[in-house]
N, C-alpha and C positions, 0 to 999 in steps of 0.2 A: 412724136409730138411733145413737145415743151410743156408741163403742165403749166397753170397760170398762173401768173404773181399773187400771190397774198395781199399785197399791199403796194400802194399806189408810189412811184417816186416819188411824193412830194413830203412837206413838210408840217403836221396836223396845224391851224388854224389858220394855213397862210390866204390867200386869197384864191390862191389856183386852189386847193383843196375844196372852198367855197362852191367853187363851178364844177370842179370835175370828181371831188372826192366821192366818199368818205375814206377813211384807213381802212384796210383792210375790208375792202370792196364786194367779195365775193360772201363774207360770212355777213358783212354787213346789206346787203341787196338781195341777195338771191337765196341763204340759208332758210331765214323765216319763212318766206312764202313757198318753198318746198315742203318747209314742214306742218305745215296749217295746211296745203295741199294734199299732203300724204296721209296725214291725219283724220280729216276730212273725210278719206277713201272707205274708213272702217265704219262709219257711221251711218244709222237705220235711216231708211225714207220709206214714206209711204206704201210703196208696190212690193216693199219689202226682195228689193234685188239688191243685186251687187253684191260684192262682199261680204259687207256686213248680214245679208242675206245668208250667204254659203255660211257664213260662221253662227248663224244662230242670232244673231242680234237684233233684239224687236225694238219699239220704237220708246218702250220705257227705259233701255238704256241712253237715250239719247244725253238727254242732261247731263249724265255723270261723263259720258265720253268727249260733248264739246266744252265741259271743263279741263278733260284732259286736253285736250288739243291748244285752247287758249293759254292755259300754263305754261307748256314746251313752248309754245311761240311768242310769248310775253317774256321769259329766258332766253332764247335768244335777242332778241330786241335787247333786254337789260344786258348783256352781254357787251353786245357791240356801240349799246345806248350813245358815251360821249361823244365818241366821231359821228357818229347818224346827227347827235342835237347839233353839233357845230358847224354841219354842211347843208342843214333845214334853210335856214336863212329868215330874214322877219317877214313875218305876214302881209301880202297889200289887203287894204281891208273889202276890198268888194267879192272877194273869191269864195268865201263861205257862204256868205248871200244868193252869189251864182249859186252854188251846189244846194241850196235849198231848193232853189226855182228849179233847178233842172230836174228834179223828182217826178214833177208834174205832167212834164211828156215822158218819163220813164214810164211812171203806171200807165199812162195813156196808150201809149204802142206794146207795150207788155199786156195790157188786158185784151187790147185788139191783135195781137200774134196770140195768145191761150184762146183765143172766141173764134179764131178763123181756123181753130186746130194746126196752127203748125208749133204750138209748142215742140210737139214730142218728137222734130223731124229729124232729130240725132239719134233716135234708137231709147230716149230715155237718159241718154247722157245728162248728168248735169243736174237730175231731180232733186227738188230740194228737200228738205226736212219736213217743213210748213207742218211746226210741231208746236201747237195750240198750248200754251201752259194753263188756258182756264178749265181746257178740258183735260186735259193730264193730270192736273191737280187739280180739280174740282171739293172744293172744303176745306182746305188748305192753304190761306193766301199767303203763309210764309212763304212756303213753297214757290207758290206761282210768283211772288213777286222777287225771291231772292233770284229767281230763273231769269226773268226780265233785266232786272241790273245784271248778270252775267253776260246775257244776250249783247245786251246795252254796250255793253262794255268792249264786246268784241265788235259788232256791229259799226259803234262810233268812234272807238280808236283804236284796236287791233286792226282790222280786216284793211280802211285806207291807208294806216303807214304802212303796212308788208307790200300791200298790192301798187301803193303809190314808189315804193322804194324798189319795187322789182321791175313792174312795166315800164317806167318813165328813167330809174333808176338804174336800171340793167338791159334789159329786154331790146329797148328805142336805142340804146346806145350800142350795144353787143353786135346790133347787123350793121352800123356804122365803121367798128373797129374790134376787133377780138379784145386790146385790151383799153375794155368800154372805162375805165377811168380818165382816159386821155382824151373823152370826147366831153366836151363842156354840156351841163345839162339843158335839155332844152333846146337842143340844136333836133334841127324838123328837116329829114330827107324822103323821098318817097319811099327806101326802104325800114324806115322808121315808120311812115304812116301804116305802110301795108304789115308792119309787124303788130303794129297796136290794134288795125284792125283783124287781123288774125287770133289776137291773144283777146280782145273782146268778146268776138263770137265762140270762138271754142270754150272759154271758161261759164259763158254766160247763153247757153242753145236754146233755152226757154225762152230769152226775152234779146234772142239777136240781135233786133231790128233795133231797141232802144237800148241796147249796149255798144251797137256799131255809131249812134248820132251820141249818146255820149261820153266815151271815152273820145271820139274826136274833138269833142269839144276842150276837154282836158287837155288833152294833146297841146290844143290851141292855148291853154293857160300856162301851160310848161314853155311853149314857144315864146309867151309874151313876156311872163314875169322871170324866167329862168328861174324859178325857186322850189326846190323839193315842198317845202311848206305850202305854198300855194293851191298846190295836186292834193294835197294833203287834205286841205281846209276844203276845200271844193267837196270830196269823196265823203268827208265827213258829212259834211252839210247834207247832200243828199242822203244818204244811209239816216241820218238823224230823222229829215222828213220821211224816209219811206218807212221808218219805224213806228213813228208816230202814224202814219197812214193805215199803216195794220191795225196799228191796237185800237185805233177808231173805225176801221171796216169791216173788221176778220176778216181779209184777206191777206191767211196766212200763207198763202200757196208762191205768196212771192219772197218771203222767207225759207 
């Protein structure tokens, strides 16, 4: 088998790069969100499994380990950053807006899949941290707050460019053509839908049901606007409000 091109035949800021780019496709789409994934892997949750379980790792390491994680994957980003910002495209302004509102039935079907007990119907797969920094650091509010801007930070623009640049970016176009460069973005086949809903529920098994109605919606914004940015601003939006929804609930469990 042929391994895969590096880098896309085109020409960086032509206009076909626009729709189907970035350069160098593969470190630029799919790198990062393998490593924020892997990374991810070693980190403490609650029931204290997994992993980071077998390894000894309690939940006070958390902080120091999803700093590491956000570092290596803000390094790749910064890596491949130019061609990623040149094939973003300009923002339509109503799609961040969407991604606020869409929050709203996210917690909604999320609170109602955790009350009707089917969270855990992956085996546990997927648990989150839902790592309280009032109580971690309790008398401490450097602590607690410098944690929240880190959080922040990955939450509202780490976690949507990776995830938006690999599902929409890689992922929707990959089951279209092996070499997913040559597929303009935003092109919607049903083997693209059934991928996004596959890549919804397995990365998101706690809160399926409002990961499956909203990444299709996204889907549906990639379809409309063609623009990496738009996925972007949307994923943002939401994570922003569901951030805010925490630190006004404590309901960390959705963190």
């Amino acid at each position: 088998m042929a391994l895969p091109e590096s880098s896309p035949p085109t020409t960086a800021g032509t206009p076909r790069e626009q729709s189907t780019g970035p350069d160098h496709p593969w470190e630029s789409c799919v790198w990062p969100l393998v490593a924020f994934l892997a990374l991810g892997a070693i980190e403490p949750t609650p029931s204290g499994g997994g992993l980071a379980g077998s390894l000894g790792l309690s939940m006070s390491a958390y902080p120091a380990l999803y700093a590491l994680r956000l570092a290596i994957t803000i390094g790749l980003l910064a890596w491949r950053w130019p061609a990623i910002r040149r094939w973003l495209g300009r923002p339509t302004w109503w799609t961040g807006l969407l991604g606020l509102l869409l929050a709203i039935p996210w917690v909604i079907l999320a609170t109602l899949q955790r009350d009707a007990g089917w969270a855990d119907w992956a085996g546990g797969s997927g648990e989150r941290a839902a790592f309280n920094p009032f109580e971690a650091f309790a008398g401490n509010p450097t602590a607690t707050w410098g944690y929240l801007l880190l959080r922040g930070l990955g939450l509202v623009v780490v976690v949507p460019i990776v995830e938006e640049l690999f599902l929409r970016g890689f992922l929707m176009r990959y089951v279209v053509n092996e070499d997913f460069w040559k597929v303009p973005f935003g092109t919607l086949t049903a083997a693209a839908a059934a991928a996004c809903a596959a890549y919804s529920i397995g990365t998101h098994p706690a809160e399926a049901v409002a990961a499956l109605g909203w990444f299709g919606i996204v889907t549906g914004i990639a379809a409309s606007t063609r623009q990496p940015i738009d996925c972007i601003l949307a994923h943002a939006g939401t994570n922003l409000a569901l951030g805010a929804w925490v630190l006004a609930s404590g309901a960390w469990w959705l963190m």
